[in-house]
Structure formats: C-alpha cells, structure tokens
N, C-alpha and C positions, 0 to 999 in steps of 0.2 A: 130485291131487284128494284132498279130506279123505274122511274115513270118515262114515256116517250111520247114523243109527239109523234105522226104517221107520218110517213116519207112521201116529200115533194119533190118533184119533179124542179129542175132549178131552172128558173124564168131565161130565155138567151139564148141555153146551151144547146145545140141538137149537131149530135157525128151519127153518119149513117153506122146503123146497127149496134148503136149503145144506147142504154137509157143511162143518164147521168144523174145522181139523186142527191138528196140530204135529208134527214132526221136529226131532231134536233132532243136532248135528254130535259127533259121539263126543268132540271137544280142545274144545268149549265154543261157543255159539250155539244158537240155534233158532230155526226158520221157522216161522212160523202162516201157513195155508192155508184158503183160503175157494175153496170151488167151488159155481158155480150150479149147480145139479143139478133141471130139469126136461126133460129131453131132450125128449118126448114132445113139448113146445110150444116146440121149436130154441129152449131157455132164455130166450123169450119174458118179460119182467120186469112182475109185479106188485105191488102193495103191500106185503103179507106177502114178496114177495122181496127189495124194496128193503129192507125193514124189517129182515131176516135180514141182508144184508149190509151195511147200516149197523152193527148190532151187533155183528157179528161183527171190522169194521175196530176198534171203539172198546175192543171184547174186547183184542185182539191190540197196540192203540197202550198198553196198560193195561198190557200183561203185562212185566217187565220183561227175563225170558228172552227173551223175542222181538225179535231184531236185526233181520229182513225177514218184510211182506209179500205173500203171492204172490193175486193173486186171475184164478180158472182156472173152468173146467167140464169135466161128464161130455156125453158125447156129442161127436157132431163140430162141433159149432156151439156157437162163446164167444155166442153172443146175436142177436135181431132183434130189439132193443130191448122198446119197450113192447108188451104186451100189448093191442093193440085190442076184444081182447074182453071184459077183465075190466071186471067192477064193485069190484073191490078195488082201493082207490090208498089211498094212506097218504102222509101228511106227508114220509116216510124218504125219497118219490121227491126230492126240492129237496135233500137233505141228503148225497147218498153224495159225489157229486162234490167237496166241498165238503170233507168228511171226510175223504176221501184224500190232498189237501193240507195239509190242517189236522196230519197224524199227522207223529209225530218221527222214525218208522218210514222209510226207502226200499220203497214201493211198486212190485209188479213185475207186468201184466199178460201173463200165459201163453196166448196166443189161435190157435184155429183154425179155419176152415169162417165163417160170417157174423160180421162184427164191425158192424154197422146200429145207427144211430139211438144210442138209449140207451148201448146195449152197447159202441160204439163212443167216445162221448164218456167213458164210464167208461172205457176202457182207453188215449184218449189223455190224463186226467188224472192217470194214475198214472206215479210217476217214470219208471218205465221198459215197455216193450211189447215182449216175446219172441216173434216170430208164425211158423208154422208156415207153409210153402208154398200150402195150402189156403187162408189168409186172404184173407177179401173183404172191404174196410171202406167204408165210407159211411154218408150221413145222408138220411136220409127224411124229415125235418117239411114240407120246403114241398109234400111231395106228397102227404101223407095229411092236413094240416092240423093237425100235432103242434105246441101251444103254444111248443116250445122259442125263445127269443133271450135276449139280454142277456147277461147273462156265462159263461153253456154256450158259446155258441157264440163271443163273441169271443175266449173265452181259447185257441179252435185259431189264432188268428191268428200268437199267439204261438211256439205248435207248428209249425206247420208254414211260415209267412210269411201276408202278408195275401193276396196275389191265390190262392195255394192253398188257404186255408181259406174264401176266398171260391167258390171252383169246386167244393168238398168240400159246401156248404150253401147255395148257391145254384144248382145245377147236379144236383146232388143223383147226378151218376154214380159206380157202385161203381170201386172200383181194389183191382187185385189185389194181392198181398201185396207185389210185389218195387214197383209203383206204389207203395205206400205206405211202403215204405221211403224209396224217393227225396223220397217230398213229408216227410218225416220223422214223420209216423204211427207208425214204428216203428224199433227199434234194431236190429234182428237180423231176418234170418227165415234157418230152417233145417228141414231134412226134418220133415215133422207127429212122427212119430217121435221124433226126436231134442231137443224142447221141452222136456219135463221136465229131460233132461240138462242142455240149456245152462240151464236155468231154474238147474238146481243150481251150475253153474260159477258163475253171477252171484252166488247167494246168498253163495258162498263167498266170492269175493270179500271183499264187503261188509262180511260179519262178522269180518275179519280189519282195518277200519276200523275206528277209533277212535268209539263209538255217538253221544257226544256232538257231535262233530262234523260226522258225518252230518245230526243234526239241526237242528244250527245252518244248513248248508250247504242243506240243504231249503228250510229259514223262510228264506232270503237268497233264494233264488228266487223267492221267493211275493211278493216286494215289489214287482217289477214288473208284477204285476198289480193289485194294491192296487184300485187307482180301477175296476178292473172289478166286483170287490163291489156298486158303488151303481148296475148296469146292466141291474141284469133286471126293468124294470118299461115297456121299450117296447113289448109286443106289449101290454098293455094301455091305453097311453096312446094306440097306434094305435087299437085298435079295442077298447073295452074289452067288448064281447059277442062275440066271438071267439068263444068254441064255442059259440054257438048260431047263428052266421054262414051261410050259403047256401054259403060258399065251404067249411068245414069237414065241412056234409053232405054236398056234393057229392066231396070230396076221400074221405072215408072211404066212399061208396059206392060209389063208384069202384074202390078198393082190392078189396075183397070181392067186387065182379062183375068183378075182373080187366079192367077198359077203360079206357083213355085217358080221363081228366076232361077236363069244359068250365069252364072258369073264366068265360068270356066270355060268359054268356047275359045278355038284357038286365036280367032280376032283379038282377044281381050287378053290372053295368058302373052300374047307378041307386044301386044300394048305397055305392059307391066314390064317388060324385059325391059333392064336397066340399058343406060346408053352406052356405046363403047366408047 
C-alpha cells in the first residue's frame, strides 16, 4: 500500500452541507472527496445540496491533480434520497447523475446504513460502489409519488440486468448490502469500518493507471447508453399534471402519517380512465 498524506479540507471551497476534500498520495496522485454532511436529516438531499455536489464533482473533474473521485458521508446513513420536506430544489437536482458520467475522473461511491431513492441512483451511477455491511439500498418513487423515470431509472437496467432493475423500481423492496452486491448495485461490501481502507486500496490502484485512459475507457462506456439521454420525458407525457395528481397527494400523505396508501379510490380509478 502507498503512503498518504491526511485529507485537507480545500482552502475557498464551502457548499452548505458538503465537506469538499483532497489527499494527496506521497509518489504522486490525488483524491478529491466530497461528503454529504447533513446527519441530523439521514443526509436527506436538497437543493443547496445537490447544488454543493454538483460543484464540488465539476471542482474535482477540473483539478488536474485529481486522478479519483470519492463521493461519501458523515453519519451512518449515505442518504434517503430527497428531502420531502424542503422547499429548496434547484436545477443541480437533474444535473449530479449526469455529471458523474460525464467526468474523465473514475468515480467511486463510499456507502453505508440507507442508500434510498436519490442517494441510491447517485451511488449506482458512479463508476464504482464500495458499500459497508450496514447498506440498505432501494428506490422509493412509486411509493411516495417521486417524479423520477426516464433515464434515472432505465440506465439501472444496465447495472444491474433488466428484470432486477425492474424489481428494484417497481417493487420498490430494500435489499441489503450482500443482496445488492449479487444484483450488482455494488462491487464490494466489507465491515462499515473497514470502507475507507478499501476505499483507499481502490484509489490506489487507479492512480497507478494511465489518466488518459481511464478517461477514454469511462466515455466508451457511456455509449451504450447514448439513446437513453432522449428518455426522461415519459412521466410527463403520461400524465403531464403529475404533482398535482390525487395519486401523488395521496402517496406523500401516506408517507408522513406512516400508513399503507390507497391508490384505488374511485377519484383516482375516474382519473385513470382513458379520454373519449
């Protein structure tokens, strides 16, 4: 194993609710580090957060010291996605997924305790998923009513095969970490303890690859998703009032008073009735 220097905090940089870092490897490389850091709301993501880690990835794809990636959290839980209760959403939420592809950089998510919803499609779009014993990963939109389809979710198809990425977002059941290794959610899982360690063997790794090529070898990957780019316009073509829907009230009230929704009442079955 190489030697490292201790992670600095990077002089400049401050987005609410992310720490932005670098470690630098004593024989040459360095890793930028992004962690959500709202414990207090199980790193619950909003606006200003997405916005923070958007930044912070384009910071880091920018930097030319920086061979890897890592995007992590404080507290025991990488994420429960969106924040149901903010009024802060920003543009940056459409943009992070997108972004982590898009970087020359090898992206590496460091994850333990909830991986839901957001937090979860963020950390299976990043090259690689290091996950901790504790991980629990799943997707919540069709139960709370969360806009998400189109190429969010088709590109887990990719991830993980079509009938599992179907049972992951349509079924919406968690799977635990050693479950989500098998459906390939993730590369590794090792004691919660032990994440940062392998986190660092990985890096090492990496940086000991040729950067340019890594880069190329990323963008070769990205091409067979191409045509899913032009996909994320079905939940509005379905129902283009969607959040003001009976089904999306009903799904998020539900949530909050903790009960089983009714999707089925006759308001909502009249709703669905195709038009004459």
């Amino acid at each position: 194993m190489s030697a490292w220097n201790d992670w600095e905090a990077v002089e400049g940089v401050e987005f609410e609710h992310i720490i932005y870092e670098k470690r630098t490897r004593k024989r040459g490389g360095a890793v930028a580090r992004i962690k959500v850091n709202r414990p207090d709301r199980m790193n619950a993501l909003d606006g200003p957060l997405f916005k923070g880690i958007l930044m912070s990835l384009l910071l880091a794809d920018a930097d030319p010291s920086v061979g890897v990636i890592v995007i992590t959290h404080t507290g025991p839980h990488f994420g429960v996605g969106g924040d149901l209760s903010s009024r802060r959403w920003s543009h940056a939420m459409t943009q992070v997924d997108p972004t982590i592809k898009r970087c020359r950089k090898p992206v590496i998510a460091a994850v333990r305790g909830y991986v839901i919803g957001a937090s979860n499609h963020m950390a299976y779009t990043c090259d690689f998923t290091i996950a901790g014993e504790s991980a629990v990963f799943g997707q919540n939109g069709p139960r709370i009513g969360s806009p998400a389809s189109g190429y969010t979710m088709a590109y887990s198809a990719h991830v993980t095969g079509m009938k599992r990425a179907r049972e992951l977002w349509l079924r919406c059941r968690l799977l635990t970490a050693q479950e989500a290794l098998e459906a390939g959610l993730c590369n590794t899982v090792v004691q919660d303890r032990l994440v940062d360690s392998e986190v660092e063997k990985w890096c090492d790794d990496l940086l000991d690859l040729v950067p340019t090529c890594l880069a190329a070898g990323k963008q070769s990957f990205e091409a067979v998703d191409m045509p899913l780019h032009y996909s994320d316009n079905f939940l509005n073509m379905m129902e283009p009032k969607f959040l003001g829907h009976p089904e999306t009230m009903e799904a998020i009230q539900a949530f909050h008073e903790r009960r089983r929704p009714n999707f089925w009442t006759e308001k909502m079955i009249k709703r669905r009735m195709p038009s004459s």
